[in-house]
N, C-alpha and C positions, 0 to 999 in steps of 0.2 A: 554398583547398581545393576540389577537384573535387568534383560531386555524384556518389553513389554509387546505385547501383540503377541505374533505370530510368531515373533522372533526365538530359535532356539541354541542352543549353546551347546557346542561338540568341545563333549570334554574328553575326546579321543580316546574312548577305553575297546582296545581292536584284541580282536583273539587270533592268531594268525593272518589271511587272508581276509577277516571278516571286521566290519565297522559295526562296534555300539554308538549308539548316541545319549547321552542324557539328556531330558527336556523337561521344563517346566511346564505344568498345566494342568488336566484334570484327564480324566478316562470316564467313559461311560460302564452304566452297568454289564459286564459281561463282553466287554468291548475291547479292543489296542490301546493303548495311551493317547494322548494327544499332545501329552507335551508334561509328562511328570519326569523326573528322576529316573533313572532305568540305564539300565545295562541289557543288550538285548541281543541274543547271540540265534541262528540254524536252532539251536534245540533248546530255548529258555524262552517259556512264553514270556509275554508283557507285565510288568506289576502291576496291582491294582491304588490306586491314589486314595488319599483324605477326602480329595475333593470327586464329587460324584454328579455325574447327568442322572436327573430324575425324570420320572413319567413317560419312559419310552415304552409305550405297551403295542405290544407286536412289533415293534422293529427294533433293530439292532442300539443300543446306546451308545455305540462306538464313538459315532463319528456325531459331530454336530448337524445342526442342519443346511443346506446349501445357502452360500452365501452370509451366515452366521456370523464371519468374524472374530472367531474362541478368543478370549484375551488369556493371561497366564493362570488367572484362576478358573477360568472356563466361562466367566461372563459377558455377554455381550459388546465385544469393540466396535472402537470405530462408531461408534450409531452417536454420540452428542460432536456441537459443534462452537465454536465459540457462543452466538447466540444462544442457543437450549442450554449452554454452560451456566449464562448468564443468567437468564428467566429463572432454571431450578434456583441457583442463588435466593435472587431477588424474593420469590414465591411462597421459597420454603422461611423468612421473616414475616410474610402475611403484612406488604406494609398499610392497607387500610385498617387491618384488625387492630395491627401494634399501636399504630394512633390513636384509633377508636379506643382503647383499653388504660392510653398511657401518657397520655398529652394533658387530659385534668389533672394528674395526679401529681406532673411536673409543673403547673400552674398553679395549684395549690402549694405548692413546697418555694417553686423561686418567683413566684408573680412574672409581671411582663416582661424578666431575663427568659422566659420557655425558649425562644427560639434558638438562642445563644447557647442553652446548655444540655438541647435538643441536638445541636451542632457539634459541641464538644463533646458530647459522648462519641461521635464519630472517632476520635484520636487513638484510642487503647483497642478500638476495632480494627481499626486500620493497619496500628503494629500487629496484631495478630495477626492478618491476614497477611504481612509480610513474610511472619514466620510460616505459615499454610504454606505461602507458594514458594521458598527455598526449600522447606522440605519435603514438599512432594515432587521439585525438580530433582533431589536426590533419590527420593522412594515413593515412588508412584503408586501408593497401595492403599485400597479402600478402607482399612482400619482406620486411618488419619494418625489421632492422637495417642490410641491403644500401641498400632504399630511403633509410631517414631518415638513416643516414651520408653518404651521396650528397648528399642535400638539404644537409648540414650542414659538411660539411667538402670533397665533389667526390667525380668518379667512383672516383679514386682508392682513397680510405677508405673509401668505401661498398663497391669490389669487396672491400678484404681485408675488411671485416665480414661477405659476405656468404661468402666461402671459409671464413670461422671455422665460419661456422655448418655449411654445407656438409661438411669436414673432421667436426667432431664427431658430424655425425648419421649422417654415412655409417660411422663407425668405431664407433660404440653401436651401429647395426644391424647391425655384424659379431658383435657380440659377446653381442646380445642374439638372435641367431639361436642361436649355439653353445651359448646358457644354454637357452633353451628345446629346441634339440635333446638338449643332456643330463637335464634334469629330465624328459621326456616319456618316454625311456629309461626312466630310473628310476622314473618312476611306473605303468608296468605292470611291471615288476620286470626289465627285461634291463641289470642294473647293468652287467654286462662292455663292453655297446656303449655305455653311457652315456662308459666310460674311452677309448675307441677315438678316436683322431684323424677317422681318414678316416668313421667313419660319423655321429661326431659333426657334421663338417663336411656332409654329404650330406645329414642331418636339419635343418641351418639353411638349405640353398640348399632345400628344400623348403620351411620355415616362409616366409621371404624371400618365394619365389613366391607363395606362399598369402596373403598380408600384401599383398603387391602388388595383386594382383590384386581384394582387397576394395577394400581406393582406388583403384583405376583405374574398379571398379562406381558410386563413385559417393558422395560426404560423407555422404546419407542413410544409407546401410548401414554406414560407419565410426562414426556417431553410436549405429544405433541396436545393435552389437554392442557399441560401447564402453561404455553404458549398462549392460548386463547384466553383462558382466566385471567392472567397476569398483563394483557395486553388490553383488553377491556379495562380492567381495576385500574392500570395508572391511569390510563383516559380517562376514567370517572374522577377520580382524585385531582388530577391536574387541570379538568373542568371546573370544577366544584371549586380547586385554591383560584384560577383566573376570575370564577365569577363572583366569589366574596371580594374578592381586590377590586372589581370595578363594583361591583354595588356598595363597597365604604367610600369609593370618588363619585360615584353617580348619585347614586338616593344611599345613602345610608341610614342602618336601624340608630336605634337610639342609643345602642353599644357598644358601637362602632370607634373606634379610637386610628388614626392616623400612624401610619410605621414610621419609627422612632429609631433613632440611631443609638440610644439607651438599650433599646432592648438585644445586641448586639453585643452590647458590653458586661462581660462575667464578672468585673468590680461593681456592680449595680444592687448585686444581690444581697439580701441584708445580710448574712455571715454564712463563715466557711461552713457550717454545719448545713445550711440549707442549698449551700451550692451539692457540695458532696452528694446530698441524698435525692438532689436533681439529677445528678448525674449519673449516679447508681440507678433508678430508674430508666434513665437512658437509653445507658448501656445496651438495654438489653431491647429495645428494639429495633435492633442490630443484627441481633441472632439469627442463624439461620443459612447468611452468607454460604459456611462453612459443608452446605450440601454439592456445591461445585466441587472441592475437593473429593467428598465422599463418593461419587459418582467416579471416577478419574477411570478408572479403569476400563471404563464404557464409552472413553472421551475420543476421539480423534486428537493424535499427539499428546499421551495422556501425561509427559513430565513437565509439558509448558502450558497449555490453554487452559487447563485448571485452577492452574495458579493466576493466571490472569485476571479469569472470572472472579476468584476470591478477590481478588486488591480492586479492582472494578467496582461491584456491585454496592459493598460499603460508600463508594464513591458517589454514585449513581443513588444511592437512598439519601445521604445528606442532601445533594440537590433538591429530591421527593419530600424529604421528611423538613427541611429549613423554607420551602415555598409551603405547602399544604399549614404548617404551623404558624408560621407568620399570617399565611390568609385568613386562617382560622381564628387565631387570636385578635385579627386588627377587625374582623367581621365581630366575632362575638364578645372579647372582648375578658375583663378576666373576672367582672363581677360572681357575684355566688348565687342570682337569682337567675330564675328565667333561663337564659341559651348560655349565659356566663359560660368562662370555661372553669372558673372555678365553683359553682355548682357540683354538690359534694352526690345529688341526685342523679349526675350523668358522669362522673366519672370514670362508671366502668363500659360506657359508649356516648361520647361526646357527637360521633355524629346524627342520633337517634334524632335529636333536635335542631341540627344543624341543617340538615336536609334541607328541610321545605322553607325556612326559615331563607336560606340563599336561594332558591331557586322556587321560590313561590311554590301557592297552594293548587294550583290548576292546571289543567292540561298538561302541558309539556313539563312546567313545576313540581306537578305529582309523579310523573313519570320519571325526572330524573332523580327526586329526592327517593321515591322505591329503589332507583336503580343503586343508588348511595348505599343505600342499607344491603341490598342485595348485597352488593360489592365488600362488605362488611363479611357477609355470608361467607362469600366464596374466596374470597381472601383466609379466613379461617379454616376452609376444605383445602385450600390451596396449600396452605401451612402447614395441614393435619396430612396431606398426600405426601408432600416433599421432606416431611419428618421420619417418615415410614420407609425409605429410601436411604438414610443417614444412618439410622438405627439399626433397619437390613445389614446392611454392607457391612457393619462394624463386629456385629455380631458374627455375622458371617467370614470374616476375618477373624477373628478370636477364632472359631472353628476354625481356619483354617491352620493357625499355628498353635491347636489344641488348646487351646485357652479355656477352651467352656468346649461342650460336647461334641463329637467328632458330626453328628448327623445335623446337625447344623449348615455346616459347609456343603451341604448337597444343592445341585444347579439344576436345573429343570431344560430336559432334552433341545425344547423345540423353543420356550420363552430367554431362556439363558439368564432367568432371576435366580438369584437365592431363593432355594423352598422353603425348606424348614424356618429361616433367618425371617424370611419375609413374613409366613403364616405366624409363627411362633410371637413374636413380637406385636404382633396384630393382639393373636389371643392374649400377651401381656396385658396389652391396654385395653380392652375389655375386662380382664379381670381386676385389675386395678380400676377404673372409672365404678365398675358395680361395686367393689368394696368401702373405694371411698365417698361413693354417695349415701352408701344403705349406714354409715357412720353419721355425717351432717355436711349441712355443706361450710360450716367453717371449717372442718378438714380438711375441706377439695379446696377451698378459695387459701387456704394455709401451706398446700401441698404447692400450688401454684405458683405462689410468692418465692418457696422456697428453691424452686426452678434456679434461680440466679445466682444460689450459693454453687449448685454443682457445674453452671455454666462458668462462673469465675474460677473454679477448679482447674476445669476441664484445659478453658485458652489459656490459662497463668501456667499450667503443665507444657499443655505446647511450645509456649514464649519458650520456656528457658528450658526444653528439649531442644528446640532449635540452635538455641547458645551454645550447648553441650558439645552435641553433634556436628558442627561446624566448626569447635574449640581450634582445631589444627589449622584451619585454612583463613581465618581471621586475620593474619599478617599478608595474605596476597593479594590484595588488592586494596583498596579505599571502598570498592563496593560489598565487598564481601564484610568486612570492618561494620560495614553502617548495613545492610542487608539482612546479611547474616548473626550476625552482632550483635550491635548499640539498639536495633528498631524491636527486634522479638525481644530481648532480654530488658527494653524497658516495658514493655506491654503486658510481660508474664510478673515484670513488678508492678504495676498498675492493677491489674487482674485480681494478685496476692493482696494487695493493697485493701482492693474494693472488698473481697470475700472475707477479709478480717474485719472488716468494719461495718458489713452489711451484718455478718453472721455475729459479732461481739458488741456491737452498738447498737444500729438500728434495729437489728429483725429481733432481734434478745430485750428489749421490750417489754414489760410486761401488757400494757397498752397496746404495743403493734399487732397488727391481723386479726383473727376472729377469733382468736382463742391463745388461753394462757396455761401454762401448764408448770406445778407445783413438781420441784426436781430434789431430792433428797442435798442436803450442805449447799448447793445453789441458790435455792429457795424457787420464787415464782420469773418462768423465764416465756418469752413470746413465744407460739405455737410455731413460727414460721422457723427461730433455729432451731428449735426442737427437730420439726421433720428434715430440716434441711441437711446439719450434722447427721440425722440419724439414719438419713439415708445412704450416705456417704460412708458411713460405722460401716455398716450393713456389709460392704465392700470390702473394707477393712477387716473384717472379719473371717469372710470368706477366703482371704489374702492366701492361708497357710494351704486351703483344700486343693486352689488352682493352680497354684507353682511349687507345688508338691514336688509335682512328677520331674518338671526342667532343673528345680535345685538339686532335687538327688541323682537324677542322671549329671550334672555338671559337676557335682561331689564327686562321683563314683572315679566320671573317666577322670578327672584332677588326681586323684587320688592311683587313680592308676598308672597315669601318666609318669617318665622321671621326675622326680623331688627336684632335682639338678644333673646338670651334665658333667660327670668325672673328666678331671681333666686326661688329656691323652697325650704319650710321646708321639702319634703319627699325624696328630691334627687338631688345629682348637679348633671346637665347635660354639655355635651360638643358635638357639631354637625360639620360634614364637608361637605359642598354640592361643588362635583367636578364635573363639569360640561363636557361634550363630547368634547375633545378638536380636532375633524373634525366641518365641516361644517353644517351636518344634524343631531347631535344628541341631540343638546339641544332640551329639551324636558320636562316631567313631572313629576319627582321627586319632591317628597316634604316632607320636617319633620315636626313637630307639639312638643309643650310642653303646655297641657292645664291644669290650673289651676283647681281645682273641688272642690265642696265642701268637709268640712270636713277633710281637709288638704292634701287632694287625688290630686293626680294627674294624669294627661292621659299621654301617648306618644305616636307618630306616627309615621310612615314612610309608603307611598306610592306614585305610579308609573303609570302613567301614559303611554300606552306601544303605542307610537308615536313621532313625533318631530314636533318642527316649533311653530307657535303659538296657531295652533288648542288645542295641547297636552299642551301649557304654561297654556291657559286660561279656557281647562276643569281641571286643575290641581286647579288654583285658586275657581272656581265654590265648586269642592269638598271638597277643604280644609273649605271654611268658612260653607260647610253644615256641615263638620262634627263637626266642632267648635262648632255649634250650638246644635249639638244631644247630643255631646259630656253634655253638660252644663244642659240637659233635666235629668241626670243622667241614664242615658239608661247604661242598661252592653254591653261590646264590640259586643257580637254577636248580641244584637238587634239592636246596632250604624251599624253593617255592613249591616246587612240586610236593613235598609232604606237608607243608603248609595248608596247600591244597586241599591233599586229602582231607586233613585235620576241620576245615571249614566243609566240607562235605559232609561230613562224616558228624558234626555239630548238627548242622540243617537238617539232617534226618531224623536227629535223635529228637528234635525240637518241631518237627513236619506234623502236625494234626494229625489226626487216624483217619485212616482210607475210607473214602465214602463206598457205599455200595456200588454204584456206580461202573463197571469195568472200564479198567485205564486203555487209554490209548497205544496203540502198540507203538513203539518208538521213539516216543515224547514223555519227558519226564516231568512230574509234577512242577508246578511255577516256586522257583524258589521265597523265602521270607528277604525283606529288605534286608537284615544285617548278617544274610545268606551269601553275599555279595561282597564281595572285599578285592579292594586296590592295593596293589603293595610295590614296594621297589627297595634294593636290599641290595647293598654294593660293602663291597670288600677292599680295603684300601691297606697295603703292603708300606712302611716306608722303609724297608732296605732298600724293596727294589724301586717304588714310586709307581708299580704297576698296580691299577685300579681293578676289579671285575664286580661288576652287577647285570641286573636280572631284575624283570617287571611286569604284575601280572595288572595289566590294565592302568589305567592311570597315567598322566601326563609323562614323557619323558624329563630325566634333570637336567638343570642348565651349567657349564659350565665355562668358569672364569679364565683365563687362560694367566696363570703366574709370572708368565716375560713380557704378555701385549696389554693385558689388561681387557681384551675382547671379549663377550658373553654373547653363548651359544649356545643352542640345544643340543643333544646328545643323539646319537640313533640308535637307542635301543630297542631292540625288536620286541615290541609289544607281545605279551601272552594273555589268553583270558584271563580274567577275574577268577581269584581263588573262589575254590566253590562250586565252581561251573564246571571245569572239567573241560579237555577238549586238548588243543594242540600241548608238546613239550613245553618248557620254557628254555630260553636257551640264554647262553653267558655271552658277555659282550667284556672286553677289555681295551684299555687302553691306559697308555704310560701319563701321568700327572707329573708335569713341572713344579719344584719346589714353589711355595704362596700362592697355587690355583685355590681358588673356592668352586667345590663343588654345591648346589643347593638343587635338596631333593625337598617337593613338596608337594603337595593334596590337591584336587584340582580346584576344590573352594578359593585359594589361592587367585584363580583366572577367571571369577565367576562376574568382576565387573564386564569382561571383554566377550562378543558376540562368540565371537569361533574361539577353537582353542591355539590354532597360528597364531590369531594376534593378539591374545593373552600369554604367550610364548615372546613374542617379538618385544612387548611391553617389558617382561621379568626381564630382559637380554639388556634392554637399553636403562633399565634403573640398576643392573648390578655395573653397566660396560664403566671401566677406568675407576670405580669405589673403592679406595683404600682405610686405612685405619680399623679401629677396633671392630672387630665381627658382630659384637653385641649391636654397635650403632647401626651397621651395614642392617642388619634384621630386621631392626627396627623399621628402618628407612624405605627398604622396600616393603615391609608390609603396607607402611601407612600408603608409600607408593600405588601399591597393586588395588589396596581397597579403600578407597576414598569416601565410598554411598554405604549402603547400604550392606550387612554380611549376614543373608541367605544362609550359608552354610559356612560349616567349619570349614575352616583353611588354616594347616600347618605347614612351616617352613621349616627349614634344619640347614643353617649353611655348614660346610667343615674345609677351613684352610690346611690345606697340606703342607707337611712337612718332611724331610728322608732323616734319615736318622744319622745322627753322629759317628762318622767313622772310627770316632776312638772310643764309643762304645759297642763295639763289632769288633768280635775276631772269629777267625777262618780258616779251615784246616781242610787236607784232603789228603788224607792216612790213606799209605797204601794197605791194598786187601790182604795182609800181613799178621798173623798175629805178633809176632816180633815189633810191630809197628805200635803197638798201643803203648809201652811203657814208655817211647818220646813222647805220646801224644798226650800222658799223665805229669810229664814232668813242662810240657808247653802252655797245657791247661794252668798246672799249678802258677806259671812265673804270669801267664796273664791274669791271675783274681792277685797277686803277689800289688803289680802294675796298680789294678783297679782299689786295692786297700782290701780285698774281700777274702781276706786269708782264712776269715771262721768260718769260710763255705769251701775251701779247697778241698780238704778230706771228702768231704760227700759229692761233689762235684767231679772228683777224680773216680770214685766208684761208679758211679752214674756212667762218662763215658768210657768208664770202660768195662763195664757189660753192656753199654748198646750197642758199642764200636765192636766188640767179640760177639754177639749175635749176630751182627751185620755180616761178620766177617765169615763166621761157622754156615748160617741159611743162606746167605743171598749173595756176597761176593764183592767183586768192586764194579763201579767205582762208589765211593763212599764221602761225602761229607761232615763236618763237626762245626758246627757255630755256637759261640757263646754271645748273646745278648743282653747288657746291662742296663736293665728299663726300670721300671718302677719292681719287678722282680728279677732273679736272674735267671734267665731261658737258657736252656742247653739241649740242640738242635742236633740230633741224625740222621741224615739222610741216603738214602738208599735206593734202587734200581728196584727192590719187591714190590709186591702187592699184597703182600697177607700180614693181617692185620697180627701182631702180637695177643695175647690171652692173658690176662692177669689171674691166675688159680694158687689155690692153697695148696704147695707139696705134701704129701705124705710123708712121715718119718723116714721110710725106706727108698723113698728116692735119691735117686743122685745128682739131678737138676730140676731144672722148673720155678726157683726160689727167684730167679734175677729180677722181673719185672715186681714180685712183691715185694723185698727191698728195695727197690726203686720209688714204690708209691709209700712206704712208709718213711723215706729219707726227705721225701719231696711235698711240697705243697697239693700240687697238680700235674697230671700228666697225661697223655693223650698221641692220637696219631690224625694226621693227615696226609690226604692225597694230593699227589702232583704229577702233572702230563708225563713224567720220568717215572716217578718211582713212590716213595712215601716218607715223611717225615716223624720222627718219633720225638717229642720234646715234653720236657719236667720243666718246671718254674718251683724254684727254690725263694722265700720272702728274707729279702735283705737284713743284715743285723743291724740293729739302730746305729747313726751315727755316736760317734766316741760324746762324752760331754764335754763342754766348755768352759777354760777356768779351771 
């Protein structure tokens, strides 16, 4: 899990004397960072972020404003508090409007069970909001459902989670525009324009505006209007249910009917078909809760208060919505005439008549039955604000991990809203409200209906995201079991339940809602699953355009990545590459196991510090250059150093063309994200058991200690980040005990821990005293290191050490002699004699003996011969020079120069390296197949 606020995470990438930091957050335009990604060196200005401060006109965008707050995507911290957590909840359900719109139409369906299964819809809201607040203790991130689907199942299923929600908010703000457009009518008394289509519509792209524009000002001013609205509206409601309960004991109307213990009881209801579709109604004035999450990031404590206010507020509305129902009903009662609440005339506002009816015609009775309707009003503005705020965030989150358009994700300098997210979605639903009025309004009152298929999408997503995502930690506790567990994963089945039966039974109708529509092999199906599926299609459709870009960047570096790890005589390995499980962070990790000569082996891990395919495919560039250098026998700091160059030298060729502009004298242009690369590149010997690596930025590795079993970081001297340029890199060595694990890896790796010490301290205490297979060991600590949330790639690579078999070693040390070589042909011969490898003697004997007579004729003693029986057969000379042999084609009329070209035609491979002595000259010969069996 990433830290939240202010909080930033050293992932210790230093270039000599110098500290980068990498931070998450946003930059302003033309500004420093404030908390993005970055490597940041004396001569490498700042990157520029996804996410952007907008509307900074004449001042700097750098920096936020005093006092601000920045949270990790740049929007306003710290400013909710448990309270304002609770209100947006509450608010953004609209519970006067919900009742108003939903209470007849549950009365009509189960008679006087209303309150009972006004109540039990409460239950599948409740698990969901379970699932809300376990997952946003793990991932605190305003997407909600888009985010943690992503996490949990891929880009995929996180975009349609996020389109559900998307879809439903923008289609309630069409419709919660047009309710407060007509009620505001009505409530200074121009009932005529209230019935009006087009003025109807004109007064919600007005409210719409007005609604906007509060959230675009800024969370504070949405919090503290929605405090006042929502504190008023219960008082009227909880007035209004007190004084129908005493005027059915005091003077009752003639409709009045006495509260029943029947009506408490869900066996009352005449069949399961009419419970169900009470309940399905229900449900959904419910909704809404789920804007306390949406908001988190603007929250004080944003991985717990959030989740509080979601399990709460559900809580807090059944109390509201089971007293106001009850009063309602035991006042009017459930007949179809008159105030009835089954009067199919007031269905779509049962308190129209309720009003004056409880609280009298006069004075104070007129006053409070206005204020009723009022409260109807602004419950619906309350609804239509707090939906604008869900919708923001989510979208705005998709921008941020590229989901939908990068300009999205822009923050506004001084309010610290989402711009684009906040205005754009506004214009959404304007544009939708005009289209579906200028259509009819059974389309708008169908479009409506259809809201509750993509809301049962959207929570039945979450539910068993939440299942997924916690899969591992379900056996630790009893709480996490039922928390985590058994609560969302029956809520996401409840959910599925409901939206199969809403959308294939009820809404599919040809009867149900205001229109039917004639389907080709279907035949005639309700208007309501029509729009409901086809909004949803719409998403699914769009599926291939939006995770385009994350699947083939995840193909690419997969693809680039080792297939598998060759086994080796100097070490098993075991590797885990987990990939960003958002939308933008696949990216440029990559591990390495290269074979070397002499039984050596290399290892790698580096990072590419960007996303997308830029960072997949300078990932692949530098992997096969360093495969290459790697094979040169170059030692690690000289591998990085042209590695180096090689990432420089990329960056330029890939750099934009120079603006007009004249550059700054001494300061070089800002590099590209996948300009930037971590690497660490160790060299592991096991004749000798001596280690050497080299690191250009990026965490140091940890290592196991083979006799204690103790795990500990390594000190190797950090060098900048390939790319950048600047100090040497220098070698670091040290001797490996037989069954040490070394583990090198990416600093995504430590990305749940604040600092990178104690994401270092952490990897120490999950590898300290782990024995057994290497595979499981990997396993174990990844799941160890990341348990929330993975931001970014993070690769691991462990490799157990091993020294090599003395009785596949032998070892010579000819004197500087020619007379010396013909023993040293007939010692060679009886060791391949010893080892069975007699079909290799002839060639092996000419081999050392033209390197052992070069040695002897150029350079002198003292002189070395080693044969190595590995998976090839190596054959080793070594010597006190330093000039490199020359492979050339002699001329007929020459008298030497032939020896190293029969050499490389005898041989497999062949090559030189350096050592603090002198240099090695070795051939690999490829073994003859074992004899057959039988």
């Amino acid at each position: 899990m990433l830290p939240h606020g202010e909080r930033a995470r050293d992932r210790g990438v230093r270039g000599g004397g110098r500290k980068g930091e990498e931070e998450r957050g946003v930059r302003g335009e033309g500004g420093p960072p404030i908390g993005r990604p970055c490597i940041c060196t004396p001569a490498t200005p700042a990157l520029e972020s996804n996410v952007r401060l907008f509307g900074s006109s004449g001042v700097s965008g750098g920096r936020p404003a005093p006092g601000s707050g920045v949270g990790r995507k740049g929007l306003r911290g710290d400013t909710l508090g448990m309270f304002s957590s609770v209100v947006m909840a509450l608010a953004s359900t609209g519970p006067a409007y919900s009742l108003a719109a939903t209470l007849g139409i549950i009365v009509a369906g189960v008679g006087l069970q209303a309150p009972i299964v006004t109540m039990l819809a409460f239950v599948p809201m409740l698990l969901i909001a379970y699932a809300y607040r376990e997952l946003n203790a793990s991932d605190a991130d305003c997407g909600t459902t888009f985010t943690w689907a992503t996490r949990a199942f891929g880009p995929r299923t996180g975009w349609m989670g996020g389109w559900g929600l998307i879809v439903a908010n923008i289609i309630v703000m069409a419709n919660l525009a047009t309710v407060a457009g007509a009620y505001g009518f009505r409530l200074v008394g121009l009932d005529s324009l209230s019935q009006s289509r087009l003025w109807v519509t004109v007064a919600g792209v007005v409210w719409i505006g007005l609604l906007t524009a509060i959230c675009y000002v800024g969370i504070t001013v949405s919090a503290a209007v929605q405090r006042w609205l929502l504190c008023l509206e219960v008082a009227v409601l909880l007035l209004f249910a007190v004084a129908a309960l005493v005027r059915v004991y005091t003077d009752p109307p003639t409709t009045a009917i006495h509260v029943s213990a029947s009506w408490f009881n869900p066996f009352e209801v005449s069949s399961v078909r009419a419970l169900t579709s009470g309940i399905l109604a229900g449900v959904f004035i419910y909704w809404g809760w789920d804007t306390a999450v949406s908001v988190n990031e603007e929250t004080v404590d944003s991985t717990r208060i959030p989740g509080r206010a979601a399990v709460l507020s559900p809580v807090l509305l059944l109390v509201m919505y089971g007293l106001v129902a009850t009063a309602a009903q035991s006042f009017a009662g459930v007949g179809t005439t008159g105030i009835g609440l089954g009067n199919t005339d007031h269905h779509d506002d049962v308190f129209s008549g309720l009003g004056e009816a409880v609280f009298g015609g006069g004075g104070t009775g007129l006053f409070l039955s206005r204020l009723l309707i009022l409260m109807v009003l602004t419950s619906a503005l309350a609804s239509a604000q707090t939906t604008i705020l869900p919708l923001a965030r989510t979208v705005f989150s998709m921008a941020v991990h590229k989901a939908v358009p990068a300009r999205f994700a822009r923050v506004h300098r001084r309010f610290l809203t989402p711009t684009w997210a906040t205005l754009g979605m506004g214009v959404a639903s304007i544009a939708l409200l005009v289209l579906l009025s200028s259509f009819s309004r059974n389309v708008l009152a169908d479009s409506v209906d259809s809201v509750g298929l993509a809301i049962a999408f959207q929570y039945g997503l979450t539910g068993f995201a939440c299942l997924w995502y916690h899969r591992k930690v379900l056996t630790r506790s009893p709480h996490d079991l039922i928390c985590k567990g058994l609560m969302p994963g029956l809520g996401g089945l409840l959910m599925v339940l409901l939206f199969g039966y809403a959308a294939f039974v009820v809404y599919a109708k040809p009867g149900y809602g205001a229109s039917t529509v004639d389907l080709p092999v279907v035949g005639r199906v309700g208007g309501v699953t029509v729009l409901g599926l086809g909004a949803l299609a719409i998403g699914f459709l769009l599926l291939p355009v939006v995770t385009r870009g994350h699947s083939t960047a995840l193909k690419l570096q997969r693809s680039l990545l080792p297939g598998r790890l060759p086994p080796q005589t100097a070490c098993e390995t075991a590797s885990r590459y987990l990939p960003a499980d958002n939308g933008s962070g696949v990216g440029g990790d990559w591990y390495d196991v290269i074979p070397l000569s002499g039984a050596r082996v290399g290892l790698v891990v580096g990072d590419v510090l960007g996303h997308g395919l830029p960072a997949a495919a300078t990932m692949g560039r530098l992997r096969t250059g360093l495969r290459v250098l790697a094979r040169l026998d170059l030692s690690p700091d000289e591998v990085l150093t042209r590695l180096d160059d090689l990432a420089e030298q990329t960056a330029q060729e890939r750099a934009p063309a120079p603006s007009s502009a004249a550059p700054v004298p001494g300061h070089a242009p800002p590099p590209a994200d996948e300009a930037l690369v971590t690497c660490l590149y160790a060299v592991y010997d096991p004749v000798s058991g001596w280690c050497s690596m080299a690191r250009a930025g990026g965490p140091p590795p940890v290592l196991v200690a083979g006799d204690t079993g103790v795990a500990r970081s390594l000190d190797v001297p950090p060098g900048p980040p390939l790319g950048v340029g600047g100090l040497p890199y220098q070698n670091t060595e040290l001797r490996l005990a037989p069954g040490s694990v070394l583990a090198l890896f990416t600093a995504g790796l430590l990305q749940a821990a604040d600092q990178q010490d104690e994401g270092l301290r952490r990897l120490a205490d999950s590898l300290t005293g782990r024995r057994g297979p290497l595979t499981k060991l990997c396993e174990q600590t990844v799941s160890a290191m990341l348990t929330g949330a993975v931001d970014e790639d993070a690769t691991l690579l462990l490799a157990r050490t091993r020294l090599l078999d003395r009785t596949r070693l032998a070892q010579w040390e000819p004197a500087a002699d020619p007379a010396a070589v013909a023993a040293l042909r007939g010692s060679v011969s009886k060791q391949l004699d010893d080892w069975g490898l007699d079909e290799l003697a002839f060639t092996t004997e000419v081999i050392v003996s033209e390197l052992v007579t070069n040695a002897i004729r150029y350079v002198g003693g003292p002189i070395q011969v080693r044969l190595i029986r590995d998976r090839t057969l190596t054959c080793e000379v070594s010597d006190t020079g330093h000039t490199t042999p020359n492979l050339r084609h002699a001329a007929s009329d020459d008298e030497g120069g032939r020896g190293l070209f029969i050499i490389a035609q005898m041989t497999h491979r062949w090559g030189t390296r350096y050592t603090p002595t002198g240099k090695v000259i070795w051939t690999e010969q490829t073994l003859p197949p074992p004899p057959a069996q039988g």
